[in-house]
C-alpha positions as CSV (number, residue, x, y, z in Angstrom):
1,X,11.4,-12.9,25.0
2,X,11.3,-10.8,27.7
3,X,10.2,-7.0,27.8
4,X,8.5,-4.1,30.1
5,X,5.3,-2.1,29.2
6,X,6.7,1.0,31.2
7,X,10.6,0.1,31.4
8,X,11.0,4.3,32.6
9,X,9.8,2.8,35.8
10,X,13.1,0.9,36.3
11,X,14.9,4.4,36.8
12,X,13.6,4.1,40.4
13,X,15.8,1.5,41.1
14,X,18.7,4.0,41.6
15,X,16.6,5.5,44.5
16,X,17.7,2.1,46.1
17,X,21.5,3.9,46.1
18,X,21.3,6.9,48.0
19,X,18.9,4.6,50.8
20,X,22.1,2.5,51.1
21,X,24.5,5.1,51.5
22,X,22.4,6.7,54.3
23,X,21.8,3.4,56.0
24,X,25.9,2.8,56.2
25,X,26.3,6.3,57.2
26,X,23.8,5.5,59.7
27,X,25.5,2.6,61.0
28,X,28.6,4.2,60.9
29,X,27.9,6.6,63.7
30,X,25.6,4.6,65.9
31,X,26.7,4.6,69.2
32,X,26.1,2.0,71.9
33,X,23.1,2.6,74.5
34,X,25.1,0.6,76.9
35,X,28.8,2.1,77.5
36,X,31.1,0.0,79.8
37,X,34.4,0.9,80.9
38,X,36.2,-1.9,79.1
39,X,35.0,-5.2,77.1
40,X,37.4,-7.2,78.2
41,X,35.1,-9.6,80.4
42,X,32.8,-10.7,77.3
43,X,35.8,-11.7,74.7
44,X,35.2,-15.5,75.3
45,X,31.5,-14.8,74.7
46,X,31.2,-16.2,70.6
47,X,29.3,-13.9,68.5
48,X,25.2,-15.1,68.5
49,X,23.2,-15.1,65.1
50,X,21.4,-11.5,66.3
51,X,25.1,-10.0,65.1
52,X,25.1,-11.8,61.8
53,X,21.6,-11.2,60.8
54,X,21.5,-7.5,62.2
55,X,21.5,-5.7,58.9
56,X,19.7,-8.6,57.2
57,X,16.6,-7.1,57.5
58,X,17.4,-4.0,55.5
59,X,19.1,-6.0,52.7
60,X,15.6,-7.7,52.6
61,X,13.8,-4.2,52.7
62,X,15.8,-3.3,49.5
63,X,15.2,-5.8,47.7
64,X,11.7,-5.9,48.5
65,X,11.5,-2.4,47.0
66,X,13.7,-3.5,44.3
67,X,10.9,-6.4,43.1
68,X,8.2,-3.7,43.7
69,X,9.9,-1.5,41.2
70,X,10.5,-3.9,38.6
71,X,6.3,-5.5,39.2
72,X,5.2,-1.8,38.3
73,X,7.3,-1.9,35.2
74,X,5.3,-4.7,34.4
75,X,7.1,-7.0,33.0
76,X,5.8,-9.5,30.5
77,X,7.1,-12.3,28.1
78,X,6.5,-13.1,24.9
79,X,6.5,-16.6,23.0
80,X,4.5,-16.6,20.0
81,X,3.0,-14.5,17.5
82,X,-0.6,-14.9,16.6
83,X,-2.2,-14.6,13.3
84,X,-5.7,-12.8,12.9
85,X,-7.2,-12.5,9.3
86,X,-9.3,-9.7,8.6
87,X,-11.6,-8.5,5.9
88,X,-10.8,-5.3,5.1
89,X,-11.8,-3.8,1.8
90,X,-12.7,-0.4,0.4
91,X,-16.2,0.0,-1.1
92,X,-17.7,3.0,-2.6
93,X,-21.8,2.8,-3.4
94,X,-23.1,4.9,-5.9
95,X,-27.0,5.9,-5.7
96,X,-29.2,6.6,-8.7
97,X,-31.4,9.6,-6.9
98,X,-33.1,10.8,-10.3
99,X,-36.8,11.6,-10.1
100,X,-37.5,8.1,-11.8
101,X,-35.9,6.5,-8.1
102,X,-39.8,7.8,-6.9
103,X,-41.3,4.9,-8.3
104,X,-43.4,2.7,-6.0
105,X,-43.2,-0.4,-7.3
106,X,-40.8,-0.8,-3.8
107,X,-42.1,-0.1,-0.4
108,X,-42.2,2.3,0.0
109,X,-40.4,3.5,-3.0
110,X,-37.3,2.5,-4.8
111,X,-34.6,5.3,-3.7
112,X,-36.3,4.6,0.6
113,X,-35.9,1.2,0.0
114,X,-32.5,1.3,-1.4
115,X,-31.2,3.2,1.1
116,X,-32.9,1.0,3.7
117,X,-31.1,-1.8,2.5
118,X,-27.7,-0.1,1.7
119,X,-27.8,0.8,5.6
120,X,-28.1,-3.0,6.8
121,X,-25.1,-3.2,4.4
122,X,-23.1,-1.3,5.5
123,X,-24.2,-2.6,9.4
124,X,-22.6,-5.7,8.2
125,X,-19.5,-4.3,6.6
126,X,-17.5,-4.2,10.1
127,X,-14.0,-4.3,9.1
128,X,-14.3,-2.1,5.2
129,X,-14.0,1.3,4.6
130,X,-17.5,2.6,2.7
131,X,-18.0,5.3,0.9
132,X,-21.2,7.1,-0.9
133,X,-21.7,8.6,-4.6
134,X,-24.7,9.7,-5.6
135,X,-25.8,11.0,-9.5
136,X,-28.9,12.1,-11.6
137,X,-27.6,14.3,-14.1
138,X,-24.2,14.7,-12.5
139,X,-22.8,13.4,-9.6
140,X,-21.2,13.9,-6.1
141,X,-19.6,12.5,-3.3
142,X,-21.9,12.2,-0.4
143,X,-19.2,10.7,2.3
144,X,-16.0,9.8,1.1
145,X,-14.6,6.6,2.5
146,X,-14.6,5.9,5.8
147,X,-15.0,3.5,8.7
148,X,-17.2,5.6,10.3
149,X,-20.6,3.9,9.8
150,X,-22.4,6.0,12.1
151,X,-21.6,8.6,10.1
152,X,-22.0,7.5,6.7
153,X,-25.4,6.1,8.0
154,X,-26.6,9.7,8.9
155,X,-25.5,10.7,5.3
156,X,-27.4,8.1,3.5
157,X,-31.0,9.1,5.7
158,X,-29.9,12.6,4.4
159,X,-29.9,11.7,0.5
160,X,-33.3,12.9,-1.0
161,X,-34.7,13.1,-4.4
162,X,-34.0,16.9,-5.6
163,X,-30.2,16.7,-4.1
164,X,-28.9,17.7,-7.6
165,X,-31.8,20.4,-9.1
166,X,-31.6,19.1,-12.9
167,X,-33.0,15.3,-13.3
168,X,-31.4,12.9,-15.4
169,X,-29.4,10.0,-14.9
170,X,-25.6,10.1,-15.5
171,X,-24.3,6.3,-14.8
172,X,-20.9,7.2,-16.8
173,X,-20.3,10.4,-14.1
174,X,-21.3,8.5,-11.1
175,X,-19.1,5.8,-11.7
176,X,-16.1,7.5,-12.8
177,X,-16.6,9.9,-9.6
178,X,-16.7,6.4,-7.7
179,X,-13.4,5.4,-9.4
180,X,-11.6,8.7,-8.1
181,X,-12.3,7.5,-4.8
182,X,-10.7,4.2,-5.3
183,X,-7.8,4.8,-7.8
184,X,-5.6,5.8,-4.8
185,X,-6.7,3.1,-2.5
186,X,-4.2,0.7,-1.2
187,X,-6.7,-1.7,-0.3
188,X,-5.8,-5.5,-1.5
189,X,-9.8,-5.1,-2.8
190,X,-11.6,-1.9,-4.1
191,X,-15.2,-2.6,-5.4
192,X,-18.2,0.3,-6.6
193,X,-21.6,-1.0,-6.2
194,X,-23.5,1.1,-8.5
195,X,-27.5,1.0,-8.4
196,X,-29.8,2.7,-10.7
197,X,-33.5,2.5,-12.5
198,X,-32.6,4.1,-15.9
199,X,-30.8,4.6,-19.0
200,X,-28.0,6.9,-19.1
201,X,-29.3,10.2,-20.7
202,X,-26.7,12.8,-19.4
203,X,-23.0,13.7,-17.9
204,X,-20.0,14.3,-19.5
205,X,-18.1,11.2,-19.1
206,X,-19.5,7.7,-21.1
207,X,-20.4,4.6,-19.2
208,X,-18.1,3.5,-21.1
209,X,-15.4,5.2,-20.5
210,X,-15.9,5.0,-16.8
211,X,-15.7,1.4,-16.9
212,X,-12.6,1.9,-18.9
213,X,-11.3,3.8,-16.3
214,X,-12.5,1.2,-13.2
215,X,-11.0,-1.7,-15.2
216,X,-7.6,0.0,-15.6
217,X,-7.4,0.5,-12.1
218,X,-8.9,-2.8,-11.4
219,X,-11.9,-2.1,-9.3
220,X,-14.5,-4.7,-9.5
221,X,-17.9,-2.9,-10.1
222,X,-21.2,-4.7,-9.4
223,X,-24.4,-3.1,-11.3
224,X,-28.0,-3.3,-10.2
225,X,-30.6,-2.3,-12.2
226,X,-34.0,-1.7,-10.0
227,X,-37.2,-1.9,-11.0
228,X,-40.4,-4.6,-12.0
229,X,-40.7,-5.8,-15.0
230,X,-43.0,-3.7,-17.1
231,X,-44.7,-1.3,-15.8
232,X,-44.8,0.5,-12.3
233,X,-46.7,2.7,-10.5
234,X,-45.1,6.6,-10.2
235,X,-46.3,9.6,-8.5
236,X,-47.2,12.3,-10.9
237,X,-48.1,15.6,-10.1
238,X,-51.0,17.6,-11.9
239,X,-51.3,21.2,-12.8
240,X,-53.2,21.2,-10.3
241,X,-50.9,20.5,-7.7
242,X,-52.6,17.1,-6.9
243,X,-50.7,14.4,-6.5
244,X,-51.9,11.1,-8.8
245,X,-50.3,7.6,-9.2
246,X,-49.7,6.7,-12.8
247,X,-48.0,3.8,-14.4
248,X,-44.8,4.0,-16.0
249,X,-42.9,2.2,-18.2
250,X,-39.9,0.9,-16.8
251,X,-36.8,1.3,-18.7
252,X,-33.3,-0.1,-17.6
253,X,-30.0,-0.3,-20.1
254,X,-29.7,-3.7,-18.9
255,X,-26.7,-4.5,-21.9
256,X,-25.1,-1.3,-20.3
257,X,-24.5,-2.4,-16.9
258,X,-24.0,-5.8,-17.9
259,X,-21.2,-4.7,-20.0
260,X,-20.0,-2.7,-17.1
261,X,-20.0,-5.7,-15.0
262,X,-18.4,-8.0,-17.2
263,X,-15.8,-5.9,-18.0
264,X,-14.8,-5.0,-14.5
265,X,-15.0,-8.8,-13.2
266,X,-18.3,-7.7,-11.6
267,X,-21.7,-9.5,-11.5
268,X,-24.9,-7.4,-13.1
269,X,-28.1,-8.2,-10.8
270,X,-31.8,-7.3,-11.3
271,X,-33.9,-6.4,-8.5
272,X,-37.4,-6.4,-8.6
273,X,-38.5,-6.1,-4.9
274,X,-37.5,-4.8,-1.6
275,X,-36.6,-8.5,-0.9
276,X,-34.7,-9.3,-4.1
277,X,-32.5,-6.2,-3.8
278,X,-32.0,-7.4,0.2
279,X,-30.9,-11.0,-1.7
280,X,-28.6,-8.7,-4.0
281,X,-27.2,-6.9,-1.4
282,X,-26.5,-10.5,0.9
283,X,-25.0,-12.3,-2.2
284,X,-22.4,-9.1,-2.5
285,X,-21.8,-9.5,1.0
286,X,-20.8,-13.2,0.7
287,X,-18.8,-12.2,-3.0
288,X,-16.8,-9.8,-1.0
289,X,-14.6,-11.4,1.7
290,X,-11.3,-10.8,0.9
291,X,-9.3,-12.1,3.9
292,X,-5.8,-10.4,4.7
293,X,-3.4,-11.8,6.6
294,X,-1.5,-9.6,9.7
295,X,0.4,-10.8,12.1
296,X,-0.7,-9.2,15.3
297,X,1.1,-8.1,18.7
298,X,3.0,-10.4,20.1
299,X,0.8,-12.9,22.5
300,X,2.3,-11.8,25.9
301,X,1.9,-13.2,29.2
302,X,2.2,-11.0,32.2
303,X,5.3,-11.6,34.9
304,X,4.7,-9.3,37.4
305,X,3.0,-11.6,39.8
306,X,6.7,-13.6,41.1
307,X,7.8,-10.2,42.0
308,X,5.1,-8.5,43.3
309,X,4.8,-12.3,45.6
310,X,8.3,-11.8,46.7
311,X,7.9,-8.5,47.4
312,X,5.4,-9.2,50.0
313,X,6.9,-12.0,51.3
314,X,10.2,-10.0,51.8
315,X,8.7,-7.4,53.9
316,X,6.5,-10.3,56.4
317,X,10.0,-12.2,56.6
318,X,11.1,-8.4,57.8
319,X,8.5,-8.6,60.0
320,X,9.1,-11.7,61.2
321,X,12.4,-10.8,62.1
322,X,11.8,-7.7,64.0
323,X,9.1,-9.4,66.3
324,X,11.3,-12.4,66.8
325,X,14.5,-12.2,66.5
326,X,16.0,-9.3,66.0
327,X,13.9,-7.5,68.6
328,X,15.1,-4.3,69.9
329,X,14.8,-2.9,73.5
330,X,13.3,0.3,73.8
């Protein structure tokens, strides 16, 4: 197969036309520098190769010009087809950012070091669109999806505990505002990551109901519940504006988001340190490769080089010709 990148340069080669017409119109009138009475006296003389070869070194100029033209066009072949898998798939993570996220029984607290982590996650996401729900007692969408990761970066350092003024934790809204995202997607694999520190205590819309909803649109949904076992340590503020730690129970629906999971062909995970949730987050990362198939552009291999070679060597053979052999007295 045989193409050009820029065929509209092969108009040029009609410039070639006019170029003959005024070199035959040239020749047509040129007169001899010598005039002689009669040329009777050189009849028996046989005509030497100078007479053939005298417009030979136009011809040569033309096409010179010609191969020029078409090297610019650059022309290129084409043999095979090459196949490139890629790993494109649509994710949407949904962030627990209700007061209880302040606990430091992470360093150096849970919703930092989720977001910490999230980010490295999303480094290594190259070829997905991400997106970013966040909920306490209702829910938003922080970036909608995106392959922008510088972007969706900046909005993740942006997410702080107060976002949404009244604390609670709605895991039903954030995931069904997570499943809005992805209902529409055309991606072969749509997946929520959803990561919280509670039990759901507010929102209209059920956990369960939202994992109705992701299941009939099948989108896999991973849940992570985060927190030690026990008891951890939780800033609590006085009435005297002083800031003391306290320890907290720690409470986590673990049945819900198992049930979530389970239903949604997900995986439920419990993390219980900055480097179990960093685990988490790596073992997602290996669960999600779904490869696609494309084929790409065509493999091509550029042609210009024989014509832009006989190009050159056309105009040193004109050259050649004028210095040698075709040489004109002044």
């Amino acid at each position: 197969m045989f193409e050009f990148e820029y065929p509209k340069i092969l108009y040029l080669l009609f410039l070639i036309l006019p170029l003959i017409a005024w070199y035959v119109f040239k020749v047509l009138r040129k007169k001899a520098s010598l005039q002689i009475s009669t040329t009777l006296a050189f009849a028996h003389i046989s005509k030497g190769l100078r007479y053939y070869l005298q417009h030979l070194p136009f011809a040569l100029t033309c096409i010179a010009i010609a191969a020029i033209i078409v090297a610019s066009a650059r022309p290129r072949s084409s043999t095979k087809q090459e196949t490139i898998d890629t790993e494109g798939i649509d994710i949407v993570l949904v962030l627990d950012i209700s007061g209880s996220m302040l606990a430091r029984d992470f360093k150096p607290d849970r919703i930092e070091a989720a977001k910490k982590i999230a980010i490295q996650f999303i480094s290594e996401r190259i070829s997905d669109r991400i997106g970013l729900v966040v909920f306490a007692s209702e829910s938003f969408t922080q970036c909608p999806l995106t392959t922008d990761k510088a972007t969706l970066i900046n909005l993740i350092n942006e997410i702080h505990i107060g976002m949404i003024l009244d604390d609670g934790t709605a895991i039903g809204n954030g995931l069904a505002t997570a499943v809005a995202r992805l209902k529409d997607s055309n991606a072969k694999s749509r997946t929520v990551i959803l990561l919280t520190d509670g039990v759901n205590n507010a929102g209209e819309i059920s956990p369960a109901m939202a994992a109705e909803m992701a299941e009939q649109y099948q989108i896999r949904v991973y849940t992570i519940g985060v927190g030690t076992e026990g008891m951890a340590p939780y800033p609590v503020t006085t009435s005297f504006g002083v800031t003391q730690i306290q320890n907290v129970p720690v409470e986590i629906d673990e049945n819900l988001l198992k049930n979530i999971s389970d239903r949604t062909d997900g995986k439920y995970f419990r993390a219980t340190s900055n480097t179990k949730l960093q685990e988490i987050y790596q073992e997602i990362n290996v669960l999600e490769k779904t490869k696609t198939s494309i084929d790409s552009f065509n493999v091509y291999e550029e042609e210009y080089m024989p014509f832009a070679l006989t190009s050159l060597g056309l105009l040193l053979l004109v050259i050649l010709l004028r210095l040698f052999i075709l040489r004109m007295l002044p």
